[in-house]
Every structure is written in structure tokens, then in C-alpha cells.
Residue, then its C-alpha position, 0 to 999 in steps of 0.5 A: x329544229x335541232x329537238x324536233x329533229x330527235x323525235x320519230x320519223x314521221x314527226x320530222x317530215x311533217x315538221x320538214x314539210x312545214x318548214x319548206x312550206x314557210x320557208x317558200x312562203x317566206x321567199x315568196x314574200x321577198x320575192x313579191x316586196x322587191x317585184x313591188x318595189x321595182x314596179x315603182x322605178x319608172x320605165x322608159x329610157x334612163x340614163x345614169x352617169x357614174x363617176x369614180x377612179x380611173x383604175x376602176x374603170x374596167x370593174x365599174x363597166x363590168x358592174x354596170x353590165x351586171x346591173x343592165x343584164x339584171x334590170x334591163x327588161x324594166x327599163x331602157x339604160x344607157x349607163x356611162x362611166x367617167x373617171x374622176x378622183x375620188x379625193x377631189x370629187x367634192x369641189x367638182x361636184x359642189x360646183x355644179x350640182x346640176x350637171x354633177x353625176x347620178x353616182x359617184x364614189x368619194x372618200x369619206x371625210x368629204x361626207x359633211x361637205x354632200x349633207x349640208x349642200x343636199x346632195x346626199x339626202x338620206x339612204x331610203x333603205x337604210x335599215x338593209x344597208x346598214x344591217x349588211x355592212x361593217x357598223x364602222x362604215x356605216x358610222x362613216x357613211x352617216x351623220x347624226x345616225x342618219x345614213x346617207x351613202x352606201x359603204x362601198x370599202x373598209x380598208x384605207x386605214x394602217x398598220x404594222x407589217x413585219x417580216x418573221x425572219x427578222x421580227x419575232x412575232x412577241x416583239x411587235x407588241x412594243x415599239x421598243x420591243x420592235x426597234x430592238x429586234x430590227x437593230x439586231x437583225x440590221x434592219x429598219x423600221x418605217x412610219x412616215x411621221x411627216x404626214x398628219x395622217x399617221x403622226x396621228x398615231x401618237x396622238x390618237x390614244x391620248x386624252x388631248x383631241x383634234x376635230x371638226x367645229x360644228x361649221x365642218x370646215x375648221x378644226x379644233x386641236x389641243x395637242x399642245x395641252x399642258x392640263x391633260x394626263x399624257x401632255x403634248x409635251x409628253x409625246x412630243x419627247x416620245x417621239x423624239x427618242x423613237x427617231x433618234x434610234x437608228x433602227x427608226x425611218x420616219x422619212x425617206x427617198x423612197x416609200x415603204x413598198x420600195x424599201x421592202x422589196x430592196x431589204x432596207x425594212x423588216x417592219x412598217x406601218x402601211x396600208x392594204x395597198x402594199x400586200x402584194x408588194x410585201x407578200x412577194x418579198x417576204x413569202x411565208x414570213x409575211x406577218x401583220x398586226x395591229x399597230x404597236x404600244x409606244x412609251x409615253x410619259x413613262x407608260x404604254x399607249x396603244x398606238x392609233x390610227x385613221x380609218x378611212x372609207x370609200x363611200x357611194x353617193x346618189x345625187x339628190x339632183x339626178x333626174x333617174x334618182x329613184x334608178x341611181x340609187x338602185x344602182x349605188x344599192x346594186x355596186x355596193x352588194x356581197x358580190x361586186x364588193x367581192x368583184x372588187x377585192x378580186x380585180x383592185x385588191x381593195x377590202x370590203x365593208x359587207x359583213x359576207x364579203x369580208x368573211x369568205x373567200x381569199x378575203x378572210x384569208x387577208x393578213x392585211x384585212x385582219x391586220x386592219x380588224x384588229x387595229x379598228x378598235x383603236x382607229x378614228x374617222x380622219x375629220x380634220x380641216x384643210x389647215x391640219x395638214x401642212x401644220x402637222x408635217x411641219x412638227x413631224x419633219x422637225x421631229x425626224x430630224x431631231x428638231x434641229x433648231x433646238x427649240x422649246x418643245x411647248x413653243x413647237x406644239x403651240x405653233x403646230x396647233x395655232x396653225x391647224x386651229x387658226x387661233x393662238x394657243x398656249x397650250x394652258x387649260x381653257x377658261x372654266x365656266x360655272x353653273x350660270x354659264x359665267x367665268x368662275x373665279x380663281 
């Protein structure tokens, strides 16, 4: 077009008039595919039951009275929310699928659990979904590239907020670099260590690994490998030394948005969640980053994190199921993703969403961007987590008992695996398949 349009006048009208007529043809053509798939949903009376958080109420209602104002000439809706937590919305509904909801919204490690029972089966346009959404929440939302939800939000993950009045934007490279600038402006840096899901960060980026077996419900960890390049040991010390700084909080009283806004912190790892909290007390020197490299058997590694993702599920077993979909297609669109970061302040997966408006204004969300390439899927088991704060609060507190680093990690890792480790390289096998020998 941009050639055609040197040429003399006349030849641009005629190619302007071509364009318009493709182009109306073109819309028409859309038009007329999405009429023909519509007039496949069947009329009458439909009643869908959507389930999601109880603080999403009002912007749920008003998503369903968009959907009912778009799609009420076809059909005769009547359309209920239930609050519901989007944690435990599992085991609700694998309890008694037939009386589950139509739609609901779930975090995203519960993904598995839907697929093996068929609750979710796979997304029909699962092309146009994944084409319209961030590829790390479509990788969220499918299993073995299969896609069986709908992304709905991009922002449950963490990073490292700072405040530019004490922290130089340079020293947040480095978690030595960020302790030695909040020491000096008498200040604090957090991250929560007694949680799993950000002692992570010291593991993630490593070559040891954690996951779900095959089975999806148990975990497999190696977090106390003495075989590995960066040992468990190795980071066990790491953190040692980072709590032991006086300018480090890896657990407190009270959370990070309370200690922003009483001056206690100039920097932490959080999420989204806490921006408003952060922008009202810090103003202009609001600052976010990714997370920050820690040393590690005498080396830098980027620090890691887990990402997580609200999804929307249709019910397999719904007796609208055709209309279900419609609407879990309808409440993960451009606008009422941009609806939601308007009314509950949570970041988008649509590609349009996340890059217009007051969201690509987002420090968090860019924060958030820049950290996914070192972030992982939280797909851990229900025995990762009481094991992992149990190493995290001896690491706060200096491991106060005075025990074998190795001991402390094999334990951790026994009780997250359910089998005894030691920490010693597993048996190898040779080309047969049989133990090779020593």
C-alpha cells in the first residue's frame, strides 16, 4: 500500500477503492462466519450458573449484563453469579460435577486435576484464544499443547519493588547491591522465605528441579543434590548469609504493604496486588524490577519465581455447554479483561489489553514482563509446602539448631517427595535399561 500510494492520483483511488471493497468483503465474511456459528447455539431458555471470587461480584453481574444486552435476541438467559474461592474450587467441583457450575475461574495449578476427571475437555476455538492472549497463559491453560481453558489474568507471580529515594535504580541488580543501599539508607529489604512460593526464587534458576510426577498429585524434588553444578547445600549457605544481613526481613509481624507504608522497607518482592499500597506511599520514586541475581557458590543467578494464572473453565457436564462457552469466550475478551484491571486492578492476559491504556502504564505489570522469562508454573503437590517453610523459617532464624546443612535439605526434600533422599546422584541405567556398573 505504502508503494502504491507514490503513484499518480488516480492509481490510488482505484487501488483505495479496491481496498475498501476487500476490506468490506472481508468484514462481511466475518460477519457472516460468526452469524453462522451463533445460529448454531440453541434458543429457548438457558440458564448458566458462573462461580468465581467473592470481590468479583460486581464486575461479574456486570460482564453477564453485557453478555445478556449482546446475545439476548437468541436466546432467553437467565445468568447467576455465586461467589466461590477460586483456590479451593477444585474439590467443590470434583465433588459433584453434575451440580458444579456452567463457568468458573480457578488458579491455575488445579488445570490437571479438570482434565483427568473431563471436566474440561478442549477449547473449540482454541486457535482465536490462544492467538489473543500472552503464550505464557496459554501455556498455563493447556496440557500436552492441548488447550482447555480460557486465560483470564497474567499477574499472580512477584517481583522486587524499591523505593528510588533510598535505592539506586543500579543497585537493585544485585541482592548485594540492594542490601548494601537499604543498610545505608536505614532501611529494610523483604521477602517472605517461610512461604514455598517464594523460597523458590533460590532454587528456581539453579540445575536442581522440583515438579509434578506423571500421577499429577506427587512431587519429585532434588533440592538437596550433592551431583548438581550449584548444590543444595550451595544455596542453603546462600541464603544463610542474606538472612544474616541486618538490612534482610525474611519474615515479619506484619506483610510487606504494612511495612511500606510505616517506612520499615525501602524494597520488597510482592506482587500486583500491593501497587496502589506502594505508589500512595513512595509517589514518584515508585520503582519495579525484575527480581534481582543472589550469589551462589561464588557466582550470580538470576533469581526465579512462580507465575500464576486465573483461568476460566466451562463445564463439560453443563446442559448449556455450547452457551457456557460462549460466555467464558465472552468474559475473557479485550474489553472486559480491561474492565477488570479498571474495577479489581488484577493484569490481563490479552495481548490488546496488556498493551493499551493505564495497563502498559503499569510499573507492576512491566515488572511482572520483564521477570517471566525467569518464572516457572507453580506445579507442585499439597506435601511441597509445610516442608519448604520449614526449611525457610530455620533459614530466617539462622538455623538455629545448629544442624548439618545436607541433614536439613534431605529432610525438606524427603517430606515434599514422601521417599528418603540423601541427596547422592541417582542410579544410573545403561543402554539396556539395566544398572551400569561401578
Amino acid at each position: 500500500m505504502k508503494k502504491q500510494f507514490l503513484k499518480r492520483t488516480i492509481t490510488l483511488l482505484v487501488c483505495m477503492g479496491m481496498l475498501v471493497g476487500c476490506g468490506a468483503k472481508e468484514t462481511s465474511n466475518t460477519q457472516d462466519k460468526a452469524e453462522a456459528q451463533d445460529s448454531n447455539l440453541p434458543s429457548g431458555s438457558v440458564s448458566l450458573r458462573v462461580w468465581g471470587a467473592e470481590e468479583d461480584a460486581d464486575l461479574v453481574n456486570q460482564i453477564i449484563e453485557g453478555f445478556i444486552a449482546e446475545y439476548g435476541s437468541q436466546a432467553d438467559f437467565e445468568i447467576t453469579f455465586e461467589p466461590h474461592s477460586e483456590s479451593g474450587v477444585k474439590d467443590e467441583v470434583l465433588g459433584d460435577v453434575l451440580n458444579a457450575p456452567d463457568v468458573f475461574t480457578f488458579a491455575d495449578d488445579q488445570l490437571m486435576a479438570f482434565v483427568a476427571s473431563g471436566v474440561l475437555k478442549k477449547v473449540e476455538n482454541d486457535s482465536e484464544i490462544s492467538g489473543r492472549n500472552l503464550e505464557s497463559s496459554v501455556n498455563a491453560a493447556s496440557v500436552n499443547d492441548t488447550l482447555y481453558a480460557y486465560p483470564l489474568t497474567a499477574d499472580n507471580g512477584y517481583f522486587l519493588f524499591y523505593n528510588k529515594a533510598v535505592i539506586p535504580d543500579d543497585a537493585t541488580a544485585t541482592m548485594d547491591g540492594l542490601l548494601a543501599a537499604a543498610a545505608a539508607g536505614n532501611k529494610k529489604v523483604f521477602l517472605d522465605m517461610a512461604s514455598g512460593w517464594y523460597m523458590y526464587t533460590f532454587f528456581g534458576n539453579t540445575d536442581m528441579e522440583i515438579g509434578l510426577n506423571d500421577d499429577g498429585i506427587s512431587t519429585y524434588c532434588n533440592w538437596n543434590a550433592k551431583y548438581t553444578n550449584i548444590k543444595g547445600v550451595d544455596v542453603a549457605d546462600a541464603m544463610l548469609k542474606i538472612t544474616a544481613n541486618p538490612a534482610f526481613v525474611g519474615h515479619a509481624d506484619f506483610d510487606f504493604a504494612t511495612g511500606v507504608t510505616n517506612g520499615t522497607y525501602a524494597a520488597g518482592v510482592s506482587g500486583i496486588w500491593d501497587e496502589n499500597t506502594v505508589k500512595e506511599a513512595w509517589g514518584d520514586n515508585y520503582g519495579a524490577v525484575k527480581l534481582p541475581t543472589y550469589t551462589v557458590a561464588g557466582q550470580q543467578v538470576q533469581m526465579a519465581s512462580y507465575a500464576g494464572y486465573k483461568l476460566v473453565g466451562v463445564n463439560s457436564y453443563s446442559p448449556n455447554a455450547a452457551w457456557a462457552a460462549k460466555f467464558a469466550d465472552w468474559m475473557t475478551n479485550e474489553a472486559n479483561q480491561t474492565l477488570r484491571f479498571q474495577m479489581r486492578g488484577q493484569g490481563p492476559s490479552n495481548l490488546n489489553a496488556s498493551a493499551s491504556g493505564d495497563i502498559a502504564q503499569s510499573k507492576a505489570i512491566a515488572a511482572l514482563q520483564q521477570q517471566a522469562p525467569y518464572s516457572s508454573l507453580q506445579r507442585v503437590g499439597g506435601t511441597y509446602w509445610d516442608p519448604a517453610s520449614v526449611f525457610g523459617n530455620a533459614m530466617i532464624q539462622g538455623n538455629p539448631t545448629g544442624k548439618n546443612l545436607q541433614v536439613l535439605l534431605n529432610e525438606m526434600v524427603t517430606g515434599i517427595t514422601g521417599e528418603e533422599s540423601t541427596g547422592d546422584a541417582p542410579a544410573a541405567d545403561d543402554a539396556e535399561g539395566e544398572p551400569a556398573e561401578e
